[in-house]
OpenMM code with the backbone's topology and positions (N, CA, C; nanometers):
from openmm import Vec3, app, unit

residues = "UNK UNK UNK UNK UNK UNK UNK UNK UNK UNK UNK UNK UNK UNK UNK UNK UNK UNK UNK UNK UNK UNK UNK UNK UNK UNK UNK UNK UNK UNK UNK UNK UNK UNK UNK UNK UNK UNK UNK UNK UNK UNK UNK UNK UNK UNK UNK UNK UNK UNK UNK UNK UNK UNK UNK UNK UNK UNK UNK UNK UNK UNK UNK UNK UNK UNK UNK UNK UNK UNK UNK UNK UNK UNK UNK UNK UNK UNK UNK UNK UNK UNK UNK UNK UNK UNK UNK UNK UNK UNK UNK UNK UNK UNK UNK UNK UNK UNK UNK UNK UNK UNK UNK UNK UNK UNK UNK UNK UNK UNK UNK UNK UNK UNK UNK UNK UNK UNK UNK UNK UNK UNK UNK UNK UNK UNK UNK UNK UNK UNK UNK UNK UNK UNK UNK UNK UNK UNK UNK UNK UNK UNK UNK UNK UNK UNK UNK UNK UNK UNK UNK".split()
positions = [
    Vec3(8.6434, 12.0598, 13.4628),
    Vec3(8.7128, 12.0751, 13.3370),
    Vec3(8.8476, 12.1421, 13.3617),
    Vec3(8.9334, 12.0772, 13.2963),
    Vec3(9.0740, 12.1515, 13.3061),
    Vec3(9.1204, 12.1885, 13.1987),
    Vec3(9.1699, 12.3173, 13.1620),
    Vec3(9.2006, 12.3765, 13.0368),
    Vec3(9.3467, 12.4559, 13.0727),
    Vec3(9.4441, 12.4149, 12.9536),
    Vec3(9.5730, 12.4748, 12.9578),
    Vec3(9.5969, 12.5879, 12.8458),
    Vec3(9.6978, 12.6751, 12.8746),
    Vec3(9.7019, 12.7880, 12.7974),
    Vec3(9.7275, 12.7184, 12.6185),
    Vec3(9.7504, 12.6312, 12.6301),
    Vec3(9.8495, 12.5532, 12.4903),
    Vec3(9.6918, 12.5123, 12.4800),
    Vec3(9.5871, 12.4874, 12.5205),
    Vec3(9.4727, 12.4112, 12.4664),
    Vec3(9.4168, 12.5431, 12.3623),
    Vec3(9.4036, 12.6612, 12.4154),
    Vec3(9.4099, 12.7345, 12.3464),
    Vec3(9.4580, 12.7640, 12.2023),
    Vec3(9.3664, 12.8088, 12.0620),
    Vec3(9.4004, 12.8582, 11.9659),
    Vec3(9.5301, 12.9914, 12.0090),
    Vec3(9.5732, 12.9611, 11.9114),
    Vec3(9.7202, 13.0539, 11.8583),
    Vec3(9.6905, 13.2026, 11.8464),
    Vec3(9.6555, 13.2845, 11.8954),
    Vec3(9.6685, 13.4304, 11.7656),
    Vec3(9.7339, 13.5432, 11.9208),
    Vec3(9.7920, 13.6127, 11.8137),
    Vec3(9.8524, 13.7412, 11.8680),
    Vec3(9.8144, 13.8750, 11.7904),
    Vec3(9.6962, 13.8898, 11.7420),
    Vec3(9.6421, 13.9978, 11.6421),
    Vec3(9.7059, 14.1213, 11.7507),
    Vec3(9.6852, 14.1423, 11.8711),
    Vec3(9.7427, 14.2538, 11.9186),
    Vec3(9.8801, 14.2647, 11.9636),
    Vec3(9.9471, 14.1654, 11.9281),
    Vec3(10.0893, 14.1777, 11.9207),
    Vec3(10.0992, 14.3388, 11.8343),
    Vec3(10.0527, 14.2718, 11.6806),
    Vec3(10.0821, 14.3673, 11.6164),
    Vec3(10.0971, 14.4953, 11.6618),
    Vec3(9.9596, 14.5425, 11.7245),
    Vec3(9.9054, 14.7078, 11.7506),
    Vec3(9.9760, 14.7127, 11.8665),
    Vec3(10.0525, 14.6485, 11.9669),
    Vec3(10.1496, 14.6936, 12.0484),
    Vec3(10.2838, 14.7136, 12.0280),
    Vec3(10.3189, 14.6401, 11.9271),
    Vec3(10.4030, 14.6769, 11.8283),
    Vec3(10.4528, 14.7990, 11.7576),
    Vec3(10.3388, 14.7881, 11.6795),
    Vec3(10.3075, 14.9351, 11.6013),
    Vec3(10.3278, 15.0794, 11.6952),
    Vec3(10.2662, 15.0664, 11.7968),
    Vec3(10.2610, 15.1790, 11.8951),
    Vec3(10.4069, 15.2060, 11.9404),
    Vec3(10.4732, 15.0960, 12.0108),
    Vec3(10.5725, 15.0952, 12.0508),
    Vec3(10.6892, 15.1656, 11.9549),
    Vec3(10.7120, 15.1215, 11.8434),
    Vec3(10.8114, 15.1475, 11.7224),
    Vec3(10.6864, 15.2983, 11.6476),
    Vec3(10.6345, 15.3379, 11.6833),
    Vec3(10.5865, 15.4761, 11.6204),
    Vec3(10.6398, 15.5596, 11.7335),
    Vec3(10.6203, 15.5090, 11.8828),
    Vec3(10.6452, 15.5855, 11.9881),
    Vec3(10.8684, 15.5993, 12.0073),
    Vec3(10.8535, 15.5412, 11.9815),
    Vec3(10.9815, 15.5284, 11.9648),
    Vec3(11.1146, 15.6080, 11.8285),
    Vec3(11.0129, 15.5440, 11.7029),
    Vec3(11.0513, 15.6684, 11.5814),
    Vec3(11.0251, 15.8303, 11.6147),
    Vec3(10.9080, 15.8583, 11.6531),
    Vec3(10.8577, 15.9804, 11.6754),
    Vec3(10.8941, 16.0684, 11.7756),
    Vec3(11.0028, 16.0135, 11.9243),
    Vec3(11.0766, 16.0574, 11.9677),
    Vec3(11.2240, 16.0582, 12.0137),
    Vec3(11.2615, 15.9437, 11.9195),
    Vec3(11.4275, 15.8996, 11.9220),
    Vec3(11.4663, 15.8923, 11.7648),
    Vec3(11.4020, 15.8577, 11.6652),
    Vec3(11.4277, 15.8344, 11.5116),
    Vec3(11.4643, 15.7107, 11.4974),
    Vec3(11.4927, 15.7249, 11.3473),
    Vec3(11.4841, 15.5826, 11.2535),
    Vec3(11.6002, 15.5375, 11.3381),
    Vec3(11.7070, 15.5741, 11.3391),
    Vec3(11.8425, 15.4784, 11.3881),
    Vec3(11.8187, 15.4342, 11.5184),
    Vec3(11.6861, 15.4711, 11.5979),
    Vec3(11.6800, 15.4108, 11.6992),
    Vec3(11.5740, 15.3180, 11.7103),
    Vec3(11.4964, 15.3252, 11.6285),
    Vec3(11.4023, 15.2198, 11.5814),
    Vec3(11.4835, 15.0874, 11.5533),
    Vec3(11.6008, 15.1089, 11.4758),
    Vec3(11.6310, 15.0253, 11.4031),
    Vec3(11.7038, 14.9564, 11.5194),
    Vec3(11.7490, 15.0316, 11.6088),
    Vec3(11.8466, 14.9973, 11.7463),
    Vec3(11.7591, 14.8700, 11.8137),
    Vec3(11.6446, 14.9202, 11.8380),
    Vec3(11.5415, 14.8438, 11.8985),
    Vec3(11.5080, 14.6994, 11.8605),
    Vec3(11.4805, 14.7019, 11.7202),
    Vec3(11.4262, 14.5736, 11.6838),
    Vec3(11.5328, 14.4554, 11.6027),
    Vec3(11.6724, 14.5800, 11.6553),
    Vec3(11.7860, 14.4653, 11.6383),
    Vec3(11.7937, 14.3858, 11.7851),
    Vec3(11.7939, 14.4766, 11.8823),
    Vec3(11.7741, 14.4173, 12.0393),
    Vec3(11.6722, 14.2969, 12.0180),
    Vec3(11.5642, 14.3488, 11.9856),
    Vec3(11.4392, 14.2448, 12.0083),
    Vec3(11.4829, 14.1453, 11.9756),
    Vec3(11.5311, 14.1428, 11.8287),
    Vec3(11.5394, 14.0263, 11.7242),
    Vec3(11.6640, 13.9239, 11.7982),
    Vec3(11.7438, 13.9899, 11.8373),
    Vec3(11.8546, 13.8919, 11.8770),
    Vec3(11.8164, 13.8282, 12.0371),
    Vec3(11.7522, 13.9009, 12.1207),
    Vec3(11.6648, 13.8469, 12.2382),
    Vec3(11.5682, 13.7405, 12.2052),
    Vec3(11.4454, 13.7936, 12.1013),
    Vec3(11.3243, 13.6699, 12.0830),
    Vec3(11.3846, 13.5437, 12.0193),
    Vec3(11.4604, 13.6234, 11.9273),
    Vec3(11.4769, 13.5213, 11.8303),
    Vec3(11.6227, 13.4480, 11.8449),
    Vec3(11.6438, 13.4320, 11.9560),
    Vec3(11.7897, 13.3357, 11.9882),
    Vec3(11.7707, 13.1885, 11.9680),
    Vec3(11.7109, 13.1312, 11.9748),
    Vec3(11.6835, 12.9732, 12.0005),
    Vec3(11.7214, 12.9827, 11.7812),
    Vec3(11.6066, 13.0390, 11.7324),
    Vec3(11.5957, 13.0391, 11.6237),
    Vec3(11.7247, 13.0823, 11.5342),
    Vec3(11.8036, 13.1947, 11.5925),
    Vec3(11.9391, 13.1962, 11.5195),
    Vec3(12.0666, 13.1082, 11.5445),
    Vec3(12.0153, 12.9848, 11.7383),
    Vec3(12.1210, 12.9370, 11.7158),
    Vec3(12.0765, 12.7999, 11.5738),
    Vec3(12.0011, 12.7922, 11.5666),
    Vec3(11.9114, 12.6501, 11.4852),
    Vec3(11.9874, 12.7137, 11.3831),
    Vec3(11.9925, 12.8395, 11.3324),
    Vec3(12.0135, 12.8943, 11.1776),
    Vec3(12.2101, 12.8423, 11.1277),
    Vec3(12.2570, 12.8791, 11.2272),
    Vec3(12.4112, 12.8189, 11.2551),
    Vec3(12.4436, 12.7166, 11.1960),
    Vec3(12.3097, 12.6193, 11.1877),
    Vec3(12.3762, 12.4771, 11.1858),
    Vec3(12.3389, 12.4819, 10.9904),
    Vec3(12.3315, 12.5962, 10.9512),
    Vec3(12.3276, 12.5955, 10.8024),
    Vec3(12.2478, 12.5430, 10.7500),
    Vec3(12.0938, 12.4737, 10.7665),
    Vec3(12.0025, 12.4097, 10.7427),
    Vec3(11.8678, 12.5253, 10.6835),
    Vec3(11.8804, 12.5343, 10.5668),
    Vec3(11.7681, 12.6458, 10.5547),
    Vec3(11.6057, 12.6191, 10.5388),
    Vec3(11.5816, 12.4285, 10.5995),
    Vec3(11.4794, 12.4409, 10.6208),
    Vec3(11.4366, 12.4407, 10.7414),
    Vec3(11.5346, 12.5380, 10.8620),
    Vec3(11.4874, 12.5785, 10.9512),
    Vec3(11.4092, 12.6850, 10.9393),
    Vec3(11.4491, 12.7957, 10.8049),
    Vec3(11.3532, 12.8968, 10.8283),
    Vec3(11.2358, 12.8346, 10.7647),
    Vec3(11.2533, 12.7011, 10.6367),
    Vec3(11.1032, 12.7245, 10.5842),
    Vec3(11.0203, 12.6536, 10.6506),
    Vec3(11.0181, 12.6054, 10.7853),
    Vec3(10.9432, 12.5370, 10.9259),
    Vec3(10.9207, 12.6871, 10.9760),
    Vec3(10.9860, 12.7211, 11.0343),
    Vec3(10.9759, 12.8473, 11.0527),
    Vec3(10.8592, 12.9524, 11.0332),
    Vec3(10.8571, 13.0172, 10.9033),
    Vec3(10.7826, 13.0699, 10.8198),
    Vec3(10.6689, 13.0182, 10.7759),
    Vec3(10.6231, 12.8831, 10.7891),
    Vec3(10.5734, 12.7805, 10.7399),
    Vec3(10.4424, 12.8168, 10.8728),
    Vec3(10.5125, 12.7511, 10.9620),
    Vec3(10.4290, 12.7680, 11.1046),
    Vec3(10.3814, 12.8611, 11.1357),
    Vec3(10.4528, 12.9893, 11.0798),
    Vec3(10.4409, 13.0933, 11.1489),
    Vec3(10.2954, 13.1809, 11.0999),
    Vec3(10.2914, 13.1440, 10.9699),
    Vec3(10.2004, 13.2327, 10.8563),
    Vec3(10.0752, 13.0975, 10.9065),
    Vec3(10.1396, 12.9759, 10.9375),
    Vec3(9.9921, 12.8668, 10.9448),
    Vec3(9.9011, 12.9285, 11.0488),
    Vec3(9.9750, 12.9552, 11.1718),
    Vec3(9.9171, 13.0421, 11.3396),
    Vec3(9.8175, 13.1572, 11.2971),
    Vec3(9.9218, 13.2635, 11.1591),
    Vec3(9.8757, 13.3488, 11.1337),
    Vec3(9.7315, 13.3301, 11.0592),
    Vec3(9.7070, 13.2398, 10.9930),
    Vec3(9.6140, 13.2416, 10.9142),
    Vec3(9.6177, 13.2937, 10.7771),
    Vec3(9.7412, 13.3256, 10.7461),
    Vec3(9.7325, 13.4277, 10.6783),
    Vec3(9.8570, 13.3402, 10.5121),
    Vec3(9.7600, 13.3744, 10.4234),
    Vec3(9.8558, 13.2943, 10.2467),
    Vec3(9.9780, 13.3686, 10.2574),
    Vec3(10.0614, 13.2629, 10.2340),
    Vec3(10.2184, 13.3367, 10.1884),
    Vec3(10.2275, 13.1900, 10.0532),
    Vec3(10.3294, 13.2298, 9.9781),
    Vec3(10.3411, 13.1567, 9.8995),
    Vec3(10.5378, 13.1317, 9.9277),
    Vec3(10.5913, 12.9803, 9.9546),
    Vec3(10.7374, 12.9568, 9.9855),
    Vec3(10.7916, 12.8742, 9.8316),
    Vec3(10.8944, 12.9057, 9.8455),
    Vec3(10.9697, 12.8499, 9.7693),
    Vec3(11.1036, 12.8280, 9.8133),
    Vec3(11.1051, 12.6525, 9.8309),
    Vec3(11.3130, 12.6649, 9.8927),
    Vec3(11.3330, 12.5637, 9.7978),
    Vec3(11.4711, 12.5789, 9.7678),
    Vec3(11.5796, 12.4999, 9.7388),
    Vec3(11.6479, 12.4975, 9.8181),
    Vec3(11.7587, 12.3562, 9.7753),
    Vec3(11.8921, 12.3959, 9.8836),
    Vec3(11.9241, 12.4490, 9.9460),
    Vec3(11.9778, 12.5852, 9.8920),
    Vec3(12.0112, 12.7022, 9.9502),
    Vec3(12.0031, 12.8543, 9.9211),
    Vec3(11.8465, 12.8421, 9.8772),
    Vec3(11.7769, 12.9402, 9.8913),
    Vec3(11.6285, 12.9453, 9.9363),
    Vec3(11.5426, 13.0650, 10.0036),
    Vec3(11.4437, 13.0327, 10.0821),
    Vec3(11.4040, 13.1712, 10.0105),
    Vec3(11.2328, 13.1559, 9.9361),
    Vec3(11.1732, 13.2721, 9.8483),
    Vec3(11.0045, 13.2819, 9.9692),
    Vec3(11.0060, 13.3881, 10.0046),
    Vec3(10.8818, 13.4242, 10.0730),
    Vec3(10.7923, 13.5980, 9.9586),
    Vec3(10.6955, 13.5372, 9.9310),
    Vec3(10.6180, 13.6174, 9.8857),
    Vec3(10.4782, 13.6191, 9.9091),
    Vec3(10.4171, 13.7108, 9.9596),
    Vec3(10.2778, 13.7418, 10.0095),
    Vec3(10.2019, 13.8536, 9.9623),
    Vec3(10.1448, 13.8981, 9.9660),
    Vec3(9.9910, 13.9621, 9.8777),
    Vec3(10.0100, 14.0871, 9.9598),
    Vec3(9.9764, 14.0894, 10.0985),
    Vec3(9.9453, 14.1465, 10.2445),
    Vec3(10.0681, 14.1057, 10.3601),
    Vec3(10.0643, 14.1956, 10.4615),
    Vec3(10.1086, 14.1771, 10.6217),
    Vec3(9.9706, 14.1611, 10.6880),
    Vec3(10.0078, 14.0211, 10.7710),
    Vec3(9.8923, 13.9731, 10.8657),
    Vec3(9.8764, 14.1306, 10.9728),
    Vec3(10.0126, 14.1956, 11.0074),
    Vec3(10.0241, 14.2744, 11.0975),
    Vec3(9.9409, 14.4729, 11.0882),
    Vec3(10.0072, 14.4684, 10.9296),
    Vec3(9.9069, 14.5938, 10.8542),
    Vec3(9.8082, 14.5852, 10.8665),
    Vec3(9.7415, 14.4472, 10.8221),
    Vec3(9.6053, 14.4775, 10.7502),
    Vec3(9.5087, 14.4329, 10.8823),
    Vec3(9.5708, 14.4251, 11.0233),
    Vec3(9.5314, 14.4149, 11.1453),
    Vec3(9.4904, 14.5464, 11.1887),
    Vec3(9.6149, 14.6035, 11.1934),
    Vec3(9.6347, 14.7585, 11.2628),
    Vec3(9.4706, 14.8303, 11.1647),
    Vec3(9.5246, 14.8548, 11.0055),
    Vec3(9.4479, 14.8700, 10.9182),
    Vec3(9.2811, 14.8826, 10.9579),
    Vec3(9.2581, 14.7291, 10.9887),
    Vec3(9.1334, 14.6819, 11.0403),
    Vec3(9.0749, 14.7869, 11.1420),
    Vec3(9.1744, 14.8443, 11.2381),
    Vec3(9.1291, 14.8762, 11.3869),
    Vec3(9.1480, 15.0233, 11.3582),
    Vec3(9.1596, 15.0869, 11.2365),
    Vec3(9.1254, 15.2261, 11.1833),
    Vec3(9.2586, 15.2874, 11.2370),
    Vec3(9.3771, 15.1852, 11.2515),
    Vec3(9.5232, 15.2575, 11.2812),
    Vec3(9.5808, 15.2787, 11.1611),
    Vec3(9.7272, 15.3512, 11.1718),
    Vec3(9.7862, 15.3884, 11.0824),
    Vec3(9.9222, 15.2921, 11.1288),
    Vec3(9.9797, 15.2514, 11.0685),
    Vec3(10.0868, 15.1488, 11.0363),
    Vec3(10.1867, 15.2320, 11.0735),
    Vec3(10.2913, 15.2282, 11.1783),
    Vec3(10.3848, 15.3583, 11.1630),
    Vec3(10.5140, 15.3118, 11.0271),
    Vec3(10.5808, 15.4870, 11.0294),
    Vec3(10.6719, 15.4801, 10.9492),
    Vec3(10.7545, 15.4039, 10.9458),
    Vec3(10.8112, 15.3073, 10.8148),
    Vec3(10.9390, 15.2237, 10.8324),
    Vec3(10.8744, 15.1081, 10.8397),
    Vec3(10.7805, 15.0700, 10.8683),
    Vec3(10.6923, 14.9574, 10.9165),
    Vec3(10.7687, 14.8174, 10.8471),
    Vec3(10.8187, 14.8432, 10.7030),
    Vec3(10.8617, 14.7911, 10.6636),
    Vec3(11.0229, 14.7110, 10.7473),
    Vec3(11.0483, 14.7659, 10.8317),
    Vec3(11.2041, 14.7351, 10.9083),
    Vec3(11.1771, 14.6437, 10.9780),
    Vec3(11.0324, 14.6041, 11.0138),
    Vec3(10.9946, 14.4609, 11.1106),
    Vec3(11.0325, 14.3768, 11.0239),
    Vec3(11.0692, 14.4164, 10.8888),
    Vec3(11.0665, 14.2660, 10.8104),
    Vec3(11.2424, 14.2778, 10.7887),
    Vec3(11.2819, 14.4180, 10.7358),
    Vec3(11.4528, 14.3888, 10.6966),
    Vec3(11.5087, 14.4034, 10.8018),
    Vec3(11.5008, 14.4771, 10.8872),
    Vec3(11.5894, 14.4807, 11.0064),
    Vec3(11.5790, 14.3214, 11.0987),
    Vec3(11.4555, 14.2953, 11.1458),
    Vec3(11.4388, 14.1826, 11.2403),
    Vec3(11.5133, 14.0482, 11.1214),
    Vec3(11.4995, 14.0408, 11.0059),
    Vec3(11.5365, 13.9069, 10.9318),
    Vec3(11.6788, 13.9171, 10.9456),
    Vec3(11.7268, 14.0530, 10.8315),
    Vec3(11.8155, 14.0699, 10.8599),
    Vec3(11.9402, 14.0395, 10.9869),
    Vec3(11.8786, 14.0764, 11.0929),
    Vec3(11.9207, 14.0718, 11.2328),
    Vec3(11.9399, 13.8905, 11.2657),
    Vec3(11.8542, 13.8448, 11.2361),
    Vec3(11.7971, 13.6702, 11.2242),
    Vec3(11.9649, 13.6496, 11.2038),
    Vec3(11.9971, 13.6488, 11.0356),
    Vec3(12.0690, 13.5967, 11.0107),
    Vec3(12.2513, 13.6540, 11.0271),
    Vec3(12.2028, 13.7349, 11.1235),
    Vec3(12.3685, 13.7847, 11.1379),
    Vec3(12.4032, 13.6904, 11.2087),
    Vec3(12.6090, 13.6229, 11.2012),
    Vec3(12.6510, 13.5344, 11.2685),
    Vec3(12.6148, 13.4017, 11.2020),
    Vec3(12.5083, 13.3848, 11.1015),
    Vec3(12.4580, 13.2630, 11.0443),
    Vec3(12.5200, 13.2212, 10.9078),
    Vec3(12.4838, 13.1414, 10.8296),
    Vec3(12.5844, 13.1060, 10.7085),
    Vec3(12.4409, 13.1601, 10.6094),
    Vec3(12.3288, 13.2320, 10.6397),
    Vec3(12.2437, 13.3018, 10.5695),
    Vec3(12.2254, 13.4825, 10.5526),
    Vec3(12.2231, 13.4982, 10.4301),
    Vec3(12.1571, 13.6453, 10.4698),
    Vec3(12.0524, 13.6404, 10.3657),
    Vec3(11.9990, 13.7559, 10.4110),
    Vec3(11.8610, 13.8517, 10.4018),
    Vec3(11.8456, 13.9552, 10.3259),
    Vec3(11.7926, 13.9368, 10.1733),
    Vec3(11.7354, 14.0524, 10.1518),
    Vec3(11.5595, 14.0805, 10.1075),
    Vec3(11.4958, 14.2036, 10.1680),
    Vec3(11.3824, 14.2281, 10.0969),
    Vec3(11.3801, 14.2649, 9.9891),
    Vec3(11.3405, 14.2065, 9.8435),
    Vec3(11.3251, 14.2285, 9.7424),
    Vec3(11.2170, 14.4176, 9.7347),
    Vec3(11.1179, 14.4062, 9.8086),
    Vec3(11.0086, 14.4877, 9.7536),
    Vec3(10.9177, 14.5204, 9.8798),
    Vec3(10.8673, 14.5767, 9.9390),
    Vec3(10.7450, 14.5726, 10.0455),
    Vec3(10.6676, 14.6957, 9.9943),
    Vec3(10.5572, 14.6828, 10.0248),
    Vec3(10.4170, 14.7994, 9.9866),
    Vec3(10.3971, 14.8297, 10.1340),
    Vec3(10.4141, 14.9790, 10.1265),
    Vec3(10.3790, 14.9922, 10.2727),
    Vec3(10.2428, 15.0044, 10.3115),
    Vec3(10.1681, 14.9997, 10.1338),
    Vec3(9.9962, 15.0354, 10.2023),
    Vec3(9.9476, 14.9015, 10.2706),
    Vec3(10.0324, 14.7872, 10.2212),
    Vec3(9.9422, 14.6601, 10.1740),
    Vec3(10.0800, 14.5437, 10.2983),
    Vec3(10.1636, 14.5995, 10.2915),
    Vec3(10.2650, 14.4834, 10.3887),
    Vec3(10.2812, 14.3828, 10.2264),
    Vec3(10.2257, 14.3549, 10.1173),
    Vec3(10.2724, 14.2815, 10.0145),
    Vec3(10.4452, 14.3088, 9.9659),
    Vec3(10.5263, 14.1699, 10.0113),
    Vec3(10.6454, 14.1643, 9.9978),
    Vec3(10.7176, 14.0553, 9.9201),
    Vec3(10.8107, 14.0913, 9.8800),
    Vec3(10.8762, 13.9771, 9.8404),
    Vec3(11.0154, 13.9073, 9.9320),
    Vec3(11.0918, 13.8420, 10.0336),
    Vec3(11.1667, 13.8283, 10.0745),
    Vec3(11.2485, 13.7092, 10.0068),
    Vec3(11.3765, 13.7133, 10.0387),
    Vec3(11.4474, 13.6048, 9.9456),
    Vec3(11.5929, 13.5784, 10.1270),
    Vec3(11.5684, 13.4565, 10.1277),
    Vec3(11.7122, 13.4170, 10.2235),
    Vec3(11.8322, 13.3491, 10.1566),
    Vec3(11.9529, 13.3621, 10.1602),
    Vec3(12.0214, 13.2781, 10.0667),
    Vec3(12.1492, 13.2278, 10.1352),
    Vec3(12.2206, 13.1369, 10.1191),
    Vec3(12.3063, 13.0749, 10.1828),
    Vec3(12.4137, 13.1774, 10.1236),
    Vec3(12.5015, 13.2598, 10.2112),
    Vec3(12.6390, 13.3204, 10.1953),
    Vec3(12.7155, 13.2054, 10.1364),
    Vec3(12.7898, 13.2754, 10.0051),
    Vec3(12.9181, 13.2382, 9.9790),
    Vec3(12.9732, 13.2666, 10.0638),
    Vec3(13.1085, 13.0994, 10.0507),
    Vec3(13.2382, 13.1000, 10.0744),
    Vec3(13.3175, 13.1397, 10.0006),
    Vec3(13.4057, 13.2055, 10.1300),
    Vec3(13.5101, 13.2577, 9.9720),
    Vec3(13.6639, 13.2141, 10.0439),
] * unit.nanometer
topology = app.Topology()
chain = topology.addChain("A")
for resn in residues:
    res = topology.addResidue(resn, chain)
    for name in ("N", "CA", "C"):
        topology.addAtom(name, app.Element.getBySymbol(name[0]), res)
């Protein structure tokens, strides 16, 4: 029998909790502005392929994107795009209610995986990013992407 890593189901449940650790270990002895330092690095490292795609002004790159991403996860989000706007709203974070699960505590800011890393997404792009709302007990958010005016 021959089996490839891609034959394999999808999940990264401990992404999260290495995550979490990392950006608590990191708040707790450098602070927020260096947290935030961090997962602007990350975001523009992981997520390069994905911000050059964002360039080409097509905003149903993110809702493929987001689409796929929550499908891997398992986890309900509810999308809404038009033209040129992209509405993400969810109940829960697949990533909280992981940590949650494993009797962790979510670190502070937790919320910045979502504005900082999106945010970060769309710098340089003809999109920006704002979080409407996040619950930090619950990861339940509202996100909205929208095509920048020209001016």
């Amino acid at each position: 029998m021959s089996r490839k890593a891609s034959d394999n189901k999808y999940l990264h449940k401990d992404f999260h909790l290495s995550m979490n650790l990392l950006l608590d270990y990191i708040y707790t002895n450098f602070g927020k502005e260096n947290l935030i330092r961090y997962l602007q690095q990350f975001t523009i490292a992981y997520h390069q392929p994905l911000r050059e795609s964002l360039k080409g002004g097509n905003i149903k790159v993110l809702t493929d994107y987001f689409s796929d991403l929550y499908e891997k996860e398992e986890w309900p989000i509810r999308i809404r795009q038009e033209e040129d706007y992209l509405e993400i709203e969810q109940d829960g974070c697949p990533g909280i209610y992981y940590i949650k699960s494993l009797g962790k505590v979510p670190t502070t800011f937790y919320s910045e995986t979502y504005r900082t890393v999106y945010s970060t997404l769309c710098d340089g792009t003809p999109f920006e990013y704002t979080l409407l709302f996040f619950d930090e007990e619950t990861g339940a958010c509202k996100q909205i992407f929208t095509k920048r005016k020209e001016h």
